[in-house]
C-alpha positions in Angstrom: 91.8 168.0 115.4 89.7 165.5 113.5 86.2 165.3 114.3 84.9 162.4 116.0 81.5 162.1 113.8 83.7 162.3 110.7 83.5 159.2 107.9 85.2 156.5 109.2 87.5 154.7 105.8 86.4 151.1 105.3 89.7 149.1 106.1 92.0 147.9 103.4 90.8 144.4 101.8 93.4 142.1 102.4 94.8 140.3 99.5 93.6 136.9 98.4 95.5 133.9 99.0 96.8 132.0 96.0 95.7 128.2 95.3 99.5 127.7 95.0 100.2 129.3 98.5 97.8 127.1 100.0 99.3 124.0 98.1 102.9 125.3 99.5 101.0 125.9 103.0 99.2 122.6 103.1 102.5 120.7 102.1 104.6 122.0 104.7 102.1 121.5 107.5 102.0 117.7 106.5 105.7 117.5 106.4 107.1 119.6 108.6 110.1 120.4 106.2 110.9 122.5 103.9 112.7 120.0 101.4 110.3 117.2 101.9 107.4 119.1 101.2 108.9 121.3 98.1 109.7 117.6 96.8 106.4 116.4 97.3 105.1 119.5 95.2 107.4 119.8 92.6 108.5 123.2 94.1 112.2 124.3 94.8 112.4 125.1 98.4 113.2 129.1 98.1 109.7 129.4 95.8 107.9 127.5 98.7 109.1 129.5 101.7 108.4 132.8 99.8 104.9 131.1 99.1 104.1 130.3 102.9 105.9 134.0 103.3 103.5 135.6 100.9 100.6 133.5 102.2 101.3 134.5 106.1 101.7 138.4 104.9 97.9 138.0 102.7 96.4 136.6 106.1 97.7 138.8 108.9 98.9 135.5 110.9 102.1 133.7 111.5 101.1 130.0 110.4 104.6 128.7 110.8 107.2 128.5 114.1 110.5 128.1 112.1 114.0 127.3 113.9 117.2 125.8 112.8 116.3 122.6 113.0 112.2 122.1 112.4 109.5 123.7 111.0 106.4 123.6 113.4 103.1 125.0 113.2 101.8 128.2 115.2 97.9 127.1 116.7 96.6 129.5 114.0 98.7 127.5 111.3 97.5 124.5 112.6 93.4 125.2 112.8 93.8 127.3 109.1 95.3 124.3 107.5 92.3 122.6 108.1 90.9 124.7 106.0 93.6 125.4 103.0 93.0 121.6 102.9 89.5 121.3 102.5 89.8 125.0 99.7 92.0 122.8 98.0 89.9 119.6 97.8 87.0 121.5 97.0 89.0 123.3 94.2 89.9 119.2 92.9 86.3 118.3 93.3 85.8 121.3 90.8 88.3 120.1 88.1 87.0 116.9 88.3 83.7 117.3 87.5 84.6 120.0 84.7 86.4 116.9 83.1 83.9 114.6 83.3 81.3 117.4 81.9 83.8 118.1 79.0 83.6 114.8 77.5 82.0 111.4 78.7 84.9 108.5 79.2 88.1 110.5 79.2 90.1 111.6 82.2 90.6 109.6 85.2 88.1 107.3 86.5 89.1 105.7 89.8 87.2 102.5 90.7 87.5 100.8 94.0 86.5 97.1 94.1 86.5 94.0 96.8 88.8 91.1 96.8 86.0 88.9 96.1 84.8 90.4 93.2 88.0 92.0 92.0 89.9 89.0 90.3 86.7 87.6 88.6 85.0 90.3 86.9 88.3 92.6 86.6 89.1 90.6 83.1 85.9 91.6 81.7 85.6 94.9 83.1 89.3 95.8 81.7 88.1 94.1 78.0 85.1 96.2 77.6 87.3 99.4 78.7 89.8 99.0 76.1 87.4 98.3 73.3 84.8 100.9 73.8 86.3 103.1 76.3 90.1 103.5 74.9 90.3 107.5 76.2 89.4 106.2 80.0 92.0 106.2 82.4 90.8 103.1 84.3 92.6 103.4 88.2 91.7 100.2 90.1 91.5 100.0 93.7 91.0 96.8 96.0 90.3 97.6 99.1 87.3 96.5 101.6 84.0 97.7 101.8 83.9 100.1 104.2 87.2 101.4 103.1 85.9 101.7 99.7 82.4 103.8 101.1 84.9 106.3 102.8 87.1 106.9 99.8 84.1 107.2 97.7 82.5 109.6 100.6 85.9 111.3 100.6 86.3 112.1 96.8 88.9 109.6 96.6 87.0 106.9 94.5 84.4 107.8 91.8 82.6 104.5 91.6 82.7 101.3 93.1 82.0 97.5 91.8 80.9 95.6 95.3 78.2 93.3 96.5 75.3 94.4 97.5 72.9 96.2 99.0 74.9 98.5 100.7 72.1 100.6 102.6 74.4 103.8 103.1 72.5 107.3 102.1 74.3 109.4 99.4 75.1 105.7 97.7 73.1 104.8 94.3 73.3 100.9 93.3 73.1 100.2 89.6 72.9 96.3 89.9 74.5 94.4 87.5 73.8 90.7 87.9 72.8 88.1 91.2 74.8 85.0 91.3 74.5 81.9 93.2 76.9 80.5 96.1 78.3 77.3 95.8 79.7 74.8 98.1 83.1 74.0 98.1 84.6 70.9 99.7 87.8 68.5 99.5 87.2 65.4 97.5 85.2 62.4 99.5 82.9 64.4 100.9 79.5 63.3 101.5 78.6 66.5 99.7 81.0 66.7 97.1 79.8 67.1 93.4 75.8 66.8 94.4 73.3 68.8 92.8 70.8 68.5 95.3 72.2 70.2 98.4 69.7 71.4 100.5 70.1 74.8 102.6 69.7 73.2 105.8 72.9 70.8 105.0 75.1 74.0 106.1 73.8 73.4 110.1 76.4 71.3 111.0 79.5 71.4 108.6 82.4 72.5 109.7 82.3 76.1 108.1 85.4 78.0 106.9 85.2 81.5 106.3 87.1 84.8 105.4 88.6 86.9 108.3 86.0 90.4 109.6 85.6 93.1 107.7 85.0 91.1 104.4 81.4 91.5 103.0 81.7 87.5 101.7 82.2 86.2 105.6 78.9 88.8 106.2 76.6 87.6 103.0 78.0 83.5 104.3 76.9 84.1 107.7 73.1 85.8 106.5 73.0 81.8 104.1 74.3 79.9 106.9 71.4 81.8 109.4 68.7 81.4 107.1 69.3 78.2 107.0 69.5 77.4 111.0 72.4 77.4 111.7 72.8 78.9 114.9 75.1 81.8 115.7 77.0 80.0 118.4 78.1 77.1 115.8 81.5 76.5 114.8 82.8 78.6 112.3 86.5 78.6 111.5 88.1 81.4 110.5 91.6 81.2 108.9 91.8 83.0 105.8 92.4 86.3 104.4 91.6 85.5 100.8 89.9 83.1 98.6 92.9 81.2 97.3 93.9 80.3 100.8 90.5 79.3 102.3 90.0 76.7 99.0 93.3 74.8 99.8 92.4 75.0 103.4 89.2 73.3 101.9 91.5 70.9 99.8 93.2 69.9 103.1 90.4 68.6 104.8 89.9 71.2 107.0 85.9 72.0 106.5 84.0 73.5 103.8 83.3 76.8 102.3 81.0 78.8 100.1 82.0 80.5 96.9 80.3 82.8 94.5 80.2 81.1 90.8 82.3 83.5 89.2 84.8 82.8 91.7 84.9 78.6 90.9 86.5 78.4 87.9 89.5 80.6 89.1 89.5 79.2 92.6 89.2 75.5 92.4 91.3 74.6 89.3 94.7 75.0 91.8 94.1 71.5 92.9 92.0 68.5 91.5 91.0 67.5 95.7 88.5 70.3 95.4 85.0 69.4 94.6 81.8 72.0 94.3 78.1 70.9 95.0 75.1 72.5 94.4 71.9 73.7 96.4 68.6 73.2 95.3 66.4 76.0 94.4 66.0 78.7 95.2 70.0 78.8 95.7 71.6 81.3 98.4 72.8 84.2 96.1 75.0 88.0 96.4 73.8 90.5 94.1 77.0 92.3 92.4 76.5 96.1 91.3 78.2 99.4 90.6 77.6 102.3 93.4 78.3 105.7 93.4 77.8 109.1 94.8 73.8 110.3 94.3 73.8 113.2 92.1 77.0 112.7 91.0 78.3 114.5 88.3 79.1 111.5 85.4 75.9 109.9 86.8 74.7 109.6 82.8 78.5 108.2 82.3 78.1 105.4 85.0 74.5 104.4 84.0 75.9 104.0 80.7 78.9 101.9 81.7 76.5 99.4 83.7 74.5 99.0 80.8 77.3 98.3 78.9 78.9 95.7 81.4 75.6 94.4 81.9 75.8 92.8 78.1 80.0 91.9 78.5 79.0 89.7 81.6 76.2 87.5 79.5 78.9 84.9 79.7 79.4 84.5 83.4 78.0 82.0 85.0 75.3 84.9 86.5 71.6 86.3 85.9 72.4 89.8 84.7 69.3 92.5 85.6 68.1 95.2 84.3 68.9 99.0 85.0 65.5 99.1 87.2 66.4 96.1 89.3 
């Protein structure tokens, strides 16, 4: 009879789960099928059940509830691929930074930008890419603000081109010009083609804005405040994009603001637009690049402001310096 005092053997290490396991794992728990999610990974469906298989056998758990007709997952599936998810994003996170410390402007570089920036600075930003930057794989993004701070949070986005400030810790600004807001109103108007406009004039005008959640309608507001107009005044909102809100303009329906760069683009549609001017010092938006402090192509980034810094000299903006 063994001894009870004798050595006890250290259990048996279990084996290591696979990255492509957890792929096959993660896959299946966000389709619930076999086929759909051997499609979505470019897997045939016998190597991905023998890869949840071998997966289930390395852990000791049953992650899956499989019958005839679904797949479902067991509650330890369900809390475990939580966390093949997050192995596997982190293992992404890895590559990508190991590309971007290979070689500066090569890979994939995934930039999220507003829809009022987006189809006035896009033309330059795309220009300077393919002349200097021909080995970058530009991926643009439109999306909102606060969409565009949680994909950049989440990994999703590596850099942004937004108005600013933003005010969100982990979030470094390089600012890349400020430019002024002009305003924008059918032809007739009292106001229409002056150069002397002052900031009080936006009290009582019939004000049309974007629809919430864009940063424009947010930075319109903050002029129209600072001005005096009070928060209970009428505003009009009707749009969801520039191009609507002008011709809304056009009609007769009130007035708008518009940033410079946007004027050219936005008002020649229709020759019943007028723009006026305020006197200075004219309400402005300050346009930059953001991305993740401490990121890892910080240097890369920097270097790409600095360079669309000089491409923009021929906007209608004042482009800053790096320390602005």
């Amino acid at each position: 009879m063994a001894s009870p005092y004798a050595p006890q053997h250290a259990p048996q290490r279990a084996k290591q789960p696979s990255l492509s396991q957890l792929r096959a794992f993660t896959a299946v728990a966000e389709h619930l099928h076999f086929r759909d999610a051997a499609a979505a990974i470019g897997m045939s469906q016998p190597a991905l059940s023998g890869a949840v298989s071998a997966l289930e056998e390395a852990l000791g758990v049953q992650l899956l509830e499989r019958t005839t007709r679904k797949v479902l997952l067991s509650p330890a599936g369900e809390r475990l691929a939580v966390r093949a998810r997050a192995v596997l994003d982190a293992v992404a996170e890895l590559m990508d930074e190991a590309e971007g410390a290979r070689a500066p402007f090569t890979g994939v570089l995934r930039l999220g930008v507003i829809p009022t920036v987006a189809p006035y600075l896009l033309p330059a930003v795309l220009r300077l890419i393919h002349r200097r930057y021909p080995e970058l794989d530009l991926q643009v993004h439109e999306e909102q603000t606060s969409s565009l701070l949680e994909g950049l949070a989440a990994g999703r986005l590596d850099l942004l081109l937004l108005a600013v400030p933003l005010g969100v810790p982990g979030v470094t600004e390089l600012p890349l010009f400020d430019e002024d807001f002009v305003l924008v109103t059918a032809e007739g108007h009292p106001l229409a083609g002056r150069d002397d406009i002052p900031r009080e004039a936006l009290r009582e005008l019939r004000l049309l804005l974007l629809d919430e959640g864009h940063c424009l309608r947010d930075q319109a507001l903050d002029v129209c405040r600072e001005a005096g107009r009070e928060d209970g005044a009428e505003v009009t909102t009707t749009a969801a994009g520039l191009s609507t809100l002008v011709q809304l303009v056009a009609g007769g329906l009130g007035v708008t603001l518009l940033p410079r760069t946007a004027v050219t683009v936005e008002t020649a549609r229709n020759t019943a637009l007028c723009t006026g001017l305020f006197t200075a010092p004219a309400p402005t938006r300050r346009v930059a690049l953001a991305m993740r402090s401490g990121a890892a192509r910080q240097a890369e980034f920097e270097e790409l402001a600095e360079a669309l810094r000089e491409e923009l000299e021929s906007l209608p903006v004042r482009v800053l310096g790096a320390g602005s």
